[in-house]
N, CA, C and O atoms as a printed pandas DataFrame, in Angstrom:
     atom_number atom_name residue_name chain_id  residue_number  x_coord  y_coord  z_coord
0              1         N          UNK        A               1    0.854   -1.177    0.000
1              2        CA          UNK        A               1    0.000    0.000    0.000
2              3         C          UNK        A               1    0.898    1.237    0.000
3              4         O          UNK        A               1    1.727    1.561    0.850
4              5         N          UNK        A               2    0.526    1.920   -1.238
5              6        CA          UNK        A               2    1.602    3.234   -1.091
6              7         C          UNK        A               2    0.960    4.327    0.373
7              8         O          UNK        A               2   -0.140    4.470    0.905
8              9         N          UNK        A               3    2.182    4.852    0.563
9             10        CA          UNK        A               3    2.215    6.158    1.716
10            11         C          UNK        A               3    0.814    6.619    1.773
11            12         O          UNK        A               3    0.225    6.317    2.811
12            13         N          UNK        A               4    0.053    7.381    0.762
13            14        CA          UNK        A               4   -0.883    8.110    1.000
14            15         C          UNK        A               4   -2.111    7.056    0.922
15            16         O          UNK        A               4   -3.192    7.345    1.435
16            17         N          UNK        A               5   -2.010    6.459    0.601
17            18        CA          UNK        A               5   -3.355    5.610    0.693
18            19         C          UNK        A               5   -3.045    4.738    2.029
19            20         O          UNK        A               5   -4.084    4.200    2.412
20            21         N          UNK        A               6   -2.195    4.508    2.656
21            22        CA          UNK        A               6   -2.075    4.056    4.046
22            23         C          UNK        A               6   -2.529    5.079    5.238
23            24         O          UNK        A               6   -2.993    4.783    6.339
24            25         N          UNK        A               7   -2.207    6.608    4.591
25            26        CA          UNK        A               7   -2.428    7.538    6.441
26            27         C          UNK        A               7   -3.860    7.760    5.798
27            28         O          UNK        A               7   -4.630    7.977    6.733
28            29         N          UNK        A               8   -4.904    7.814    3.924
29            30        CA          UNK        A               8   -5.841    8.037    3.878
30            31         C          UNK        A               8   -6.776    6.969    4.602
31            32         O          UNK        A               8   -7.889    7.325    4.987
32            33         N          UNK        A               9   -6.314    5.604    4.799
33            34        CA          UNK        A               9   -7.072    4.094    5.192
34            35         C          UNK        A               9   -6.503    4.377    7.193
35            36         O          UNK        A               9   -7.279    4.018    8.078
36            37         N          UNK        A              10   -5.537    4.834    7.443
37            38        CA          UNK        A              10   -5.486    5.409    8.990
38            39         C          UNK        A              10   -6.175    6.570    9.344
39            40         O          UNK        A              10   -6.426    6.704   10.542
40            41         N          UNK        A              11   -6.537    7.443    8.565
41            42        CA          UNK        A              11   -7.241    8.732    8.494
42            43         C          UNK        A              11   -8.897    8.313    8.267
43            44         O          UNK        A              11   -9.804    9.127    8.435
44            45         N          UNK        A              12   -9.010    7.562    8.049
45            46        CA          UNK        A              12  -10.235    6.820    8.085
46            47         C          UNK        A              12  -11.026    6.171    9.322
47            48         O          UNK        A              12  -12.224    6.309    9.567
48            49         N          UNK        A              13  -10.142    5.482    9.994
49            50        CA          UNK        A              13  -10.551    4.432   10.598
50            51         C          UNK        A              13   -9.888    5.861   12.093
51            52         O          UNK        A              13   -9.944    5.359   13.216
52            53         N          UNK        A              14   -9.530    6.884   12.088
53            54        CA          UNK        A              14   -9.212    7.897   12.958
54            55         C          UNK        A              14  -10.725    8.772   13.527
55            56         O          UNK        A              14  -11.316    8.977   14.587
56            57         N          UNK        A              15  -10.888    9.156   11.805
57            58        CA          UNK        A              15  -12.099    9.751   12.243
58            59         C          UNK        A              15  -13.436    8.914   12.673
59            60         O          UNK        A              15  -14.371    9.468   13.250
60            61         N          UNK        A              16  -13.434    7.502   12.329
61            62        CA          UNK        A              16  -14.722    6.920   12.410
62            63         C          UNK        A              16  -14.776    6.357   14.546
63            64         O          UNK        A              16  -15.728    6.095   15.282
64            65         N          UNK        A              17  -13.149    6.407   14.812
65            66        CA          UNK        A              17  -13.315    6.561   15.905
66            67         C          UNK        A              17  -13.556    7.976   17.403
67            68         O          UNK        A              17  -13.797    8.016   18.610
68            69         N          UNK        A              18  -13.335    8.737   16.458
69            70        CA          UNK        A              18  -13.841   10.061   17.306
70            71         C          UNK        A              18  -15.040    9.995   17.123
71            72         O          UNK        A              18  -15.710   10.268   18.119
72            73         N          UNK        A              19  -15.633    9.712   16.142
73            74        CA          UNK        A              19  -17.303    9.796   15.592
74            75         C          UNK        A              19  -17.910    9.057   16.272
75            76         O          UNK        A              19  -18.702    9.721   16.941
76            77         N          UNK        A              20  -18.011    7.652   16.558
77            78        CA          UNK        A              20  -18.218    7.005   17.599
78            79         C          UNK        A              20  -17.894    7.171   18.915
79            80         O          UNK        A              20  -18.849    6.826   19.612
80            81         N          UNK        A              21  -16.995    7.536   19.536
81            82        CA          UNK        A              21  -16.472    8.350   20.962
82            83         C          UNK        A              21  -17.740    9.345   20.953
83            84         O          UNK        A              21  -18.607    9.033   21.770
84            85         N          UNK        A              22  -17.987   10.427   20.212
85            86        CA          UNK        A              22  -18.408   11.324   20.497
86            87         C          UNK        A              22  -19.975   11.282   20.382
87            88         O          UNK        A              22  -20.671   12.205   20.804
88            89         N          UNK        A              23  -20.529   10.067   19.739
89            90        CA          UNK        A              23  -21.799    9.401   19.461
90            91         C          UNK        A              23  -22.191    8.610   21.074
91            92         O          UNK        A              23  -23.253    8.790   21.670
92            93         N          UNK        A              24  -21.393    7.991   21.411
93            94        CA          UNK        A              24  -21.249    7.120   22.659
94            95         C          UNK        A              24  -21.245    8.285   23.606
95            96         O          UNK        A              24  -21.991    8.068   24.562
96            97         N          UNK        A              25  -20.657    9.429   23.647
97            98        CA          UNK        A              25  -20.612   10.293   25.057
98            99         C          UNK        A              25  -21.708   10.935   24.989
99           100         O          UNK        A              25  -22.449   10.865   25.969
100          101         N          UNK        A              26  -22.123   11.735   23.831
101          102        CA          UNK        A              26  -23.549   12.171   23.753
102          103         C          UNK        A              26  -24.812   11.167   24.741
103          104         O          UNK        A              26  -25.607   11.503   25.619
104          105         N          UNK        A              27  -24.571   10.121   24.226
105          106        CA          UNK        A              27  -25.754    8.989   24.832
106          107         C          UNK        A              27  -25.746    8.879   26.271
107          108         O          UNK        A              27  -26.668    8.259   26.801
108          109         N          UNK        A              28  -24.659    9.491   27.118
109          110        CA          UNK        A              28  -24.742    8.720   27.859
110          111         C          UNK        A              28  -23.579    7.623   28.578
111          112         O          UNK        A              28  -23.184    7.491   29.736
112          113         N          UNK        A              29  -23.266    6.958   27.358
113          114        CA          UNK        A              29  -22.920    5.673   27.473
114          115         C          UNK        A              29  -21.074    5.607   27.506
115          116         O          UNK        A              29  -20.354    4.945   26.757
116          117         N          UNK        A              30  -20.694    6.448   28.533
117          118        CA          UNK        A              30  -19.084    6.856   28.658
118          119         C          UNK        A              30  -18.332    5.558   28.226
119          120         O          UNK        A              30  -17.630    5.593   27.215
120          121         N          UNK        A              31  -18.466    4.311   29.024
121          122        CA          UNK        A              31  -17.765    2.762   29.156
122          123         C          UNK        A              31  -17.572    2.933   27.652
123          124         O          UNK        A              31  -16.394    3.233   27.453
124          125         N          UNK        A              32  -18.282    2.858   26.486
125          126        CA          UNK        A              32  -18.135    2.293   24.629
126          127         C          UNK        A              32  -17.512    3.497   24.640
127          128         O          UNK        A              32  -16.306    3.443   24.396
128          129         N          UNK        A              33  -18.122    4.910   24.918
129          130        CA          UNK        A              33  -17.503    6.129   24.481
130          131         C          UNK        A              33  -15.621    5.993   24.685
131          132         O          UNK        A              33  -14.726    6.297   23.897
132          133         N          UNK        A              34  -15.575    5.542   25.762
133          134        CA          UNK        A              34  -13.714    5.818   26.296
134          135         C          UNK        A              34  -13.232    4.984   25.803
135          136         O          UNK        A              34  -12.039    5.152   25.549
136          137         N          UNK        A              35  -13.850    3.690   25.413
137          138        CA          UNK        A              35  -12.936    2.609   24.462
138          139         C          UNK        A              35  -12.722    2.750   23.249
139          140         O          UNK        A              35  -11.887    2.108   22.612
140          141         N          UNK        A              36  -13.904    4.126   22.543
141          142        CA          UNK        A              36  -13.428    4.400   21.350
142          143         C          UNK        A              36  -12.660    5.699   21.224
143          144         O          UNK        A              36  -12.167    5.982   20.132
144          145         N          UNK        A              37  -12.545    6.377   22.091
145          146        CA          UNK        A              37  -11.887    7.258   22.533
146          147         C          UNK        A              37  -10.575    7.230   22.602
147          148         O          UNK        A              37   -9.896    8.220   22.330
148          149         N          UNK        A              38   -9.993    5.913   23.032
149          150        CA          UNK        A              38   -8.569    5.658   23.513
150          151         C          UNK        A              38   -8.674    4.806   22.338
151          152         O          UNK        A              38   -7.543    4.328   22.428
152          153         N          UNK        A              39   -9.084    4.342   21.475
153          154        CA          UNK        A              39   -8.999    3.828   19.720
154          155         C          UNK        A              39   -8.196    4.848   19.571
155          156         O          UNK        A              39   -6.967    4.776   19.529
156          157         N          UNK        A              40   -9.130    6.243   19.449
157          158        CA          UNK        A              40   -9.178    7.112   18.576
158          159         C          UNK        A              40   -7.582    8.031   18.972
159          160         O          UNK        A              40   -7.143    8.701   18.038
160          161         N          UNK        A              41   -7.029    8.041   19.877
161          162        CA          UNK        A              41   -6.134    8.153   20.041
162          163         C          UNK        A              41   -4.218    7.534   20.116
163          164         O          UNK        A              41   -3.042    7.889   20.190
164          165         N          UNK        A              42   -5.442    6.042   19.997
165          166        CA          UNK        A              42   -3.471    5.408   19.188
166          167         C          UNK        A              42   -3.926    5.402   17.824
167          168         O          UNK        A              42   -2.938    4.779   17.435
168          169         N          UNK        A              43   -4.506    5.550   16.901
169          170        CA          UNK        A              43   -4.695    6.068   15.843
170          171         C          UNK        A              43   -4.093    7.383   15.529
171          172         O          UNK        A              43   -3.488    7.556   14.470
172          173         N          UNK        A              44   -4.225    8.227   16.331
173          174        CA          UNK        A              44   -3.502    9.518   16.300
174          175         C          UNK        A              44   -2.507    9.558   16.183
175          176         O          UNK        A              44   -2.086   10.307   15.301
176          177         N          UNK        A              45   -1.330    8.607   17.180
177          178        CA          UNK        A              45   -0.658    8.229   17.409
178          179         C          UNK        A              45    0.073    7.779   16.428
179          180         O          UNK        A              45    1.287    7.979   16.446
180          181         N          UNK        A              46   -0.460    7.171   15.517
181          182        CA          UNK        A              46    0.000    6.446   14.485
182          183         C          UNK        A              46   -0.043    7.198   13.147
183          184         O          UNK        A              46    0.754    6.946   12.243
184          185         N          UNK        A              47   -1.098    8.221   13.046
185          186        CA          UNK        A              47   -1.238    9.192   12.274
186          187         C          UNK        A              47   -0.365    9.865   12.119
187          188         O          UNK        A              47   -0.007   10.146   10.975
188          189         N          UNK        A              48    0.556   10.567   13.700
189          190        CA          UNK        A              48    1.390   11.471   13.473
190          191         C          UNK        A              48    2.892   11.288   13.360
191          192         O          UNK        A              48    3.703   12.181   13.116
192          193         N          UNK        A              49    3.192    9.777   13.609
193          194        CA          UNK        A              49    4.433    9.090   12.867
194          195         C          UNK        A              49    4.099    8.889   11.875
195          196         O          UNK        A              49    5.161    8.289   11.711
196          197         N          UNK        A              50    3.471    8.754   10.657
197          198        CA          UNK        A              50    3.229    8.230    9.064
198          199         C          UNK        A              50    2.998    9.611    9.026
199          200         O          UNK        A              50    3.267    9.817    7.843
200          201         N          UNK        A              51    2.790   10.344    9.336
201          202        CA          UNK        A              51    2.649   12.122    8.641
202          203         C          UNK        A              51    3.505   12.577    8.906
203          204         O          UNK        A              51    4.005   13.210    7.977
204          205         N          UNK        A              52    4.206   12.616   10.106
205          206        CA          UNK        A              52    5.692   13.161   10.076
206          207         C          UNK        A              52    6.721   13.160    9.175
207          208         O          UNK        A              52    7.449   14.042    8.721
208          209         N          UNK        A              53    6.548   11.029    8.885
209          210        CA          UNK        A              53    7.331   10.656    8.029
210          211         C          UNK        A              53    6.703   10.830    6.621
211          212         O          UNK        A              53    7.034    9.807    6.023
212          213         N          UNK        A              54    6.156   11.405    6.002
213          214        CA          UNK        A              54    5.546   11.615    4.730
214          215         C          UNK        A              54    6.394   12.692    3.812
215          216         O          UNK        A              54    6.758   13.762    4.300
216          217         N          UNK        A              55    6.675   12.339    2.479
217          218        CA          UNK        A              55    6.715   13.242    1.896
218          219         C          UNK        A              55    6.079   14.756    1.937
219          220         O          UNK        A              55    6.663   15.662    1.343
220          221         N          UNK        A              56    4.894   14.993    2.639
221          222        CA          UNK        A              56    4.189   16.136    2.760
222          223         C          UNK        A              56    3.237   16.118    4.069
223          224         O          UNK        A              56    2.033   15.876    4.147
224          225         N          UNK        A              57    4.039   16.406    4.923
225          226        CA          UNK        A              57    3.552   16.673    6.344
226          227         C          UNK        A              57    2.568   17.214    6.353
227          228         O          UNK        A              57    2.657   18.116    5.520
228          229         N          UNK        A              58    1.091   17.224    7.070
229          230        CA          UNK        A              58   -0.074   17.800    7.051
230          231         C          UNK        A              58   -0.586   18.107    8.479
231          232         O          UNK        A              58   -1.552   18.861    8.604
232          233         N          UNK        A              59   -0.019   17.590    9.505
233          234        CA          UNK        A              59   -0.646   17.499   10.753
234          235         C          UNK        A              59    0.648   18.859   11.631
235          236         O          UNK        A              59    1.827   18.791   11.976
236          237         N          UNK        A              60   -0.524   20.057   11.682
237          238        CA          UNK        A              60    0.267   20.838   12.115
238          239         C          UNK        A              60    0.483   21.139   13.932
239          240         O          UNK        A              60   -0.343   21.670   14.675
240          241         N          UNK        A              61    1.421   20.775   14.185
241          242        CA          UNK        A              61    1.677   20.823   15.814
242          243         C          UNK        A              61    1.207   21.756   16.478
243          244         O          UNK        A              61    0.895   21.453   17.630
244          245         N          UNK        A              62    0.990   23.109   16.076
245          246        CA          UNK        A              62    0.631   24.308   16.899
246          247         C          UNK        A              62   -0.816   24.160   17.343
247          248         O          UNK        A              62   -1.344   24.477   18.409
248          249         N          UNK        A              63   -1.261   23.662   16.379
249          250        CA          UNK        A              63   -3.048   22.936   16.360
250          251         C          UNK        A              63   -3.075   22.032   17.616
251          252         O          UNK        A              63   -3.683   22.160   18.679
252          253         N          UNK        A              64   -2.283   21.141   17.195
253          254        CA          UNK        A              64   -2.731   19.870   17.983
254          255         C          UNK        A              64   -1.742   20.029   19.360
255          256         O          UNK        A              64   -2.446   19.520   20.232
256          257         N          UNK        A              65   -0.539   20.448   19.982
257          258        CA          UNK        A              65   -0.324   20.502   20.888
258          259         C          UNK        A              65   -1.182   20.961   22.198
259          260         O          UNK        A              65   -1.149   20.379   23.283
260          261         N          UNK        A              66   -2.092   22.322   21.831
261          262        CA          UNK        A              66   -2.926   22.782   23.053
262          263         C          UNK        A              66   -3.947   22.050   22.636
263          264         O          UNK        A              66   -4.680   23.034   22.732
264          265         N          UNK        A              67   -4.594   21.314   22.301
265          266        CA          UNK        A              67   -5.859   20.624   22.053
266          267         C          UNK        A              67   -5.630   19.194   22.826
267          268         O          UNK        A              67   -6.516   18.750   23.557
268          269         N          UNK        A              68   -4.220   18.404   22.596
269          270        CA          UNK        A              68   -4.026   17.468   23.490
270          271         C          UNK        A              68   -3.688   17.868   25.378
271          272         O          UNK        A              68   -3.641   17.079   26.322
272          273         N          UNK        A              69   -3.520   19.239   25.365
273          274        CA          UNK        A              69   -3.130   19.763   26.569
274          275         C          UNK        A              69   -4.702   19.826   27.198
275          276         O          UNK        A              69   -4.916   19.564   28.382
276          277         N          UNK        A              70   -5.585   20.143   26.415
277          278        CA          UNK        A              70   -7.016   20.502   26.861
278          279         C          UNK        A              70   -7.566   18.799   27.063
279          280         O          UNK        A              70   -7.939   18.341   28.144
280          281         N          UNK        A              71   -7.527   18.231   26.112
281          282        CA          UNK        A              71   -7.565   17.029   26.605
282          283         C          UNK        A              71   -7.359   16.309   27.840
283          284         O          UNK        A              71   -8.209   15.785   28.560
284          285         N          UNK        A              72   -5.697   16.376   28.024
285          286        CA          UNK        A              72   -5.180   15.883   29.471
286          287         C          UNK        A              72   -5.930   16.554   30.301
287          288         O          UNK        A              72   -6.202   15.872   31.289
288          289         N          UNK        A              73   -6.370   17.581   30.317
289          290        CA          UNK        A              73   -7.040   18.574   31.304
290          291         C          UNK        A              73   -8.226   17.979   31.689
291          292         O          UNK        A              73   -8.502   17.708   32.857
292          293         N          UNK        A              74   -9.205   17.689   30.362
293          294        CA          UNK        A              74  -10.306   17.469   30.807
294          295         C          UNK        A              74  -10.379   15.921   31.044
295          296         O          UNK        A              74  -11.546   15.537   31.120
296          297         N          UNK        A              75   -9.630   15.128   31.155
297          298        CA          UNK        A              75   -8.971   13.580   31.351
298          299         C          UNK        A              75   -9.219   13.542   33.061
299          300         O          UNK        A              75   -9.934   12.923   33.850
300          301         N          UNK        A              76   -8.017   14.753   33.119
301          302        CA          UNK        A              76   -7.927   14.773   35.036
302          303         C          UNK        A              76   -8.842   15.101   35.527
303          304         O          UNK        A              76   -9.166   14.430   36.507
304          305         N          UNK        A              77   -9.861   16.422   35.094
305          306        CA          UNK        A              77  -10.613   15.927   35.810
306          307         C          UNK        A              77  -12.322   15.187   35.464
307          308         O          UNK        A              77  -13.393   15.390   36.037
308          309         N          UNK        A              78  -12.075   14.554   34.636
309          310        CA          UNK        A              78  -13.153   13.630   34.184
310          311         C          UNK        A              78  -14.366   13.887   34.188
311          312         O          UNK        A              78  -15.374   13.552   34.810
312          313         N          UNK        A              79  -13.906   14.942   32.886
313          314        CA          UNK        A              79  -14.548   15.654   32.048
314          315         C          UNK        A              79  -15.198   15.436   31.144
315          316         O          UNK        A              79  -14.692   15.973   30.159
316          317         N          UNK        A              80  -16.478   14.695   30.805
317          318        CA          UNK        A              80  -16.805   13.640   29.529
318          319         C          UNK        A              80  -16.936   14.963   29.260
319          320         O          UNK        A              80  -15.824   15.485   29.191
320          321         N          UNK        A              81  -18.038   15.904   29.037
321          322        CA          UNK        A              81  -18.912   16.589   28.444
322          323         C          UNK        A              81  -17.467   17.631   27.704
323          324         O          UNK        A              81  -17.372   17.777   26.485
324          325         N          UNK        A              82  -16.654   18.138   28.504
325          326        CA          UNK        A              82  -15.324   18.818   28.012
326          327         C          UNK        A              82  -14.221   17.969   27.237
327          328         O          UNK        A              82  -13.222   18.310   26.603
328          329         N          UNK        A              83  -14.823   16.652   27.551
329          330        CA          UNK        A              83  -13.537   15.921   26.355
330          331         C          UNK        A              83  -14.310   15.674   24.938
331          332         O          UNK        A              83  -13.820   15.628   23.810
332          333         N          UNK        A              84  -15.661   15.530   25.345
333          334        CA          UNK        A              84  -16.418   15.225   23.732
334          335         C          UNK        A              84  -16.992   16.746   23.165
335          336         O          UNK        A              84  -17.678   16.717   22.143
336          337         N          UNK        A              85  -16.824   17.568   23.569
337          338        CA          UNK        A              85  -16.809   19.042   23.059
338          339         C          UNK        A              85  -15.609   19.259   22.382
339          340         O          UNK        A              85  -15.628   20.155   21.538
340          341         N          UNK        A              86  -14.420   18.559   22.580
341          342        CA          UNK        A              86  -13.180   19.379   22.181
342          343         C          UNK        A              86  -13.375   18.349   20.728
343          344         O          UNK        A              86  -13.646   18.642   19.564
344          345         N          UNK        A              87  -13.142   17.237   21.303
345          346        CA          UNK        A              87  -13.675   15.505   19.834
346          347         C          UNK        A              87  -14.209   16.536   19.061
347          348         O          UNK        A              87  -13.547   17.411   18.503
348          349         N          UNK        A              88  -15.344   16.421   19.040
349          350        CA          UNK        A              88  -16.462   17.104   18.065
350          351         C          UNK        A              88  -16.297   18.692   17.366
351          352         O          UNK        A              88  -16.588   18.974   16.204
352          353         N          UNK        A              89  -15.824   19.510   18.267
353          354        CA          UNK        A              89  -15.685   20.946   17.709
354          355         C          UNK        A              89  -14.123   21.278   17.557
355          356         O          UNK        A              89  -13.930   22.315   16.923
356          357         N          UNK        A              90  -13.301   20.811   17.873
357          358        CA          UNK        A              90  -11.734   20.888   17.681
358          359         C          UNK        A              90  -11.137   19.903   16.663
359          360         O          UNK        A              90  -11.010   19.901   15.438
360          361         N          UNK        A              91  -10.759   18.901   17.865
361          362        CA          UNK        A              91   -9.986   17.816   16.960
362          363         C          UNK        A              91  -10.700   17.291   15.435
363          364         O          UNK        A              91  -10.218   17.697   14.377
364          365         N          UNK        A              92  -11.736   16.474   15.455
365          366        CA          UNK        A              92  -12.705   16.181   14.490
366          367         C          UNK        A              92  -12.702   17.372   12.906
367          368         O          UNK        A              92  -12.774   17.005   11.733
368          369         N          UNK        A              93  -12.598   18.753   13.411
369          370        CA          UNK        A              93  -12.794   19.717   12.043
370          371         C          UNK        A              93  -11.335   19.949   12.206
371          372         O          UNK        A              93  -10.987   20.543   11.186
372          373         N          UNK        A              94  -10.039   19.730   13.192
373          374        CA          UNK        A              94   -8.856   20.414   12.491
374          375         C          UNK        A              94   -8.599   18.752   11.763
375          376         O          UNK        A              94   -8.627   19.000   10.557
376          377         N          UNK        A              95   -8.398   17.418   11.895
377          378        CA          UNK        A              95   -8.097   16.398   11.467
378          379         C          UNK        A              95   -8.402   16.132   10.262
379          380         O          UNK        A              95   -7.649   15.460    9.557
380          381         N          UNK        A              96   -9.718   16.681    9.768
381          382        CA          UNK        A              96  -10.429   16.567    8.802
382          383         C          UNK        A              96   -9.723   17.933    7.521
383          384         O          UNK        A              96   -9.433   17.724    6.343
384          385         N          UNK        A              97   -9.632   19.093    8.188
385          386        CA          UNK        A              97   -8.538   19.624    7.505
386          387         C          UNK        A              97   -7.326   19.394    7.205
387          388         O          UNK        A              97   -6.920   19.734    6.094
388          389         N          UNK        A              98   -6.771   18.983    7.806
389          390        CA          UNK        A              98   -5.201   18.649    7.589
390          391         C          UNK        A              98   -5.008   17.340    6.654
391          392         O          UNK        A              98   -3.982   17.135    6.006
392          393         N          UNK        A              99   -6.262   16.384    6.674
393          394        CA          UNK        A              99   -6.464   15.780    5.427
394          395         C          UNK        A              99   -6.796   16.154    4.164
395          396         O          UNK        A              99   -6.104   15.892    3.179
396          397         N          UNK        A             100   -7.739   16.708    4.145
397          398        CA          UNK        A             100   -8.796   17.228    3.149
398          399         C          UNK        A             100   -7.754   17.474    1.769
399          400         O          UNK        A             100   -6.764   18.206    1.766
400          401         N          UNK        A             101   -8.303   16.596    0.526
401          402        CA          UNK        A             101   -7.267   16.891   -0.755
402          403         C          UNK        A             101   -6.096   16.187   -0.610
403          404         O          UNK        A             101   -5.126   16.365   -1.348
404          405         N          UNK        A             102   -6.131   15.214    0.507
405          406        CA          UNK        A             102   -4.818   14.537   -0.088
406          407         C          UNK        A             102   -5.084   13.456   -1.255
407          408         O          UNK        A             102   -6.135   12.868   -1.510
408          409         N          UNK        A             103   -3.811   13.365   -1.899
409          410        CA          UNK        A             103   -4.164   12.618   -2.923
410          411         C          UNK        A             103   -4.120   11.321   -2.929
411          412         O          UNK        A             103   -3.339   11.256   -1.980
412          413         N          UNK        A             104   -4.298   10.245   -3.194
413          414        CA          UNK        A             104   -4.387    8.619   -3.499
414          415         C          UNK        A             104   -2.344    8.423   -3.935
415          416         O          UNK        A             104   -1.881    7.324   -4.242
């Protein structure tokens, strides 16, 4: 599988786990929400070594450093409603940008 069709098939299976995290916290239902949650984050994980290493880096640090800081924040103090606000209105539309137009 070439480079870009590997972080587009990780960029995939990234967002379908925030989408679900943030489907699951809405409900209610934290236990499915945090297991897709912590998916959705070694995915990230994995996102930002194969984008680092890419011919054309897309995942910009200034973005995502205070957004994972807000995260840890709302982690400690166990924060569903402040961790699936940031999912949904932060991470979710900058991830989706920093993809958007890549090519095959």
């Amino acid at each position: 599988m070439t480079e870009p069709n590997l972080i587009k098939k990780r960029n995939a299976r990234f967002q379908k786990y925030l989408h679900d995290a943030v489907e699951h916290f809405r409900r209610g239902e934290d236990d499915p929400g945090m297991k897709e949650f912590l998916s959705s984050m070694e995915e990230l994980e994995t996102l930002v070594m194969l984008d680092q290493n890419s011919e054309d880096p897309r995942i910009d640090f200034d973005q995502l450093l205070p957004m994972v800081r807000g995260l840890y924040f709302y982690m400690q103090n166990q924060d569903i409603t402040g961790i699936t606000d940031l999912l949904e209105y932060t991470l979710i539309p900058l991830s989706q940008e920093w993809f958007e137009g890549r090519e095959d």
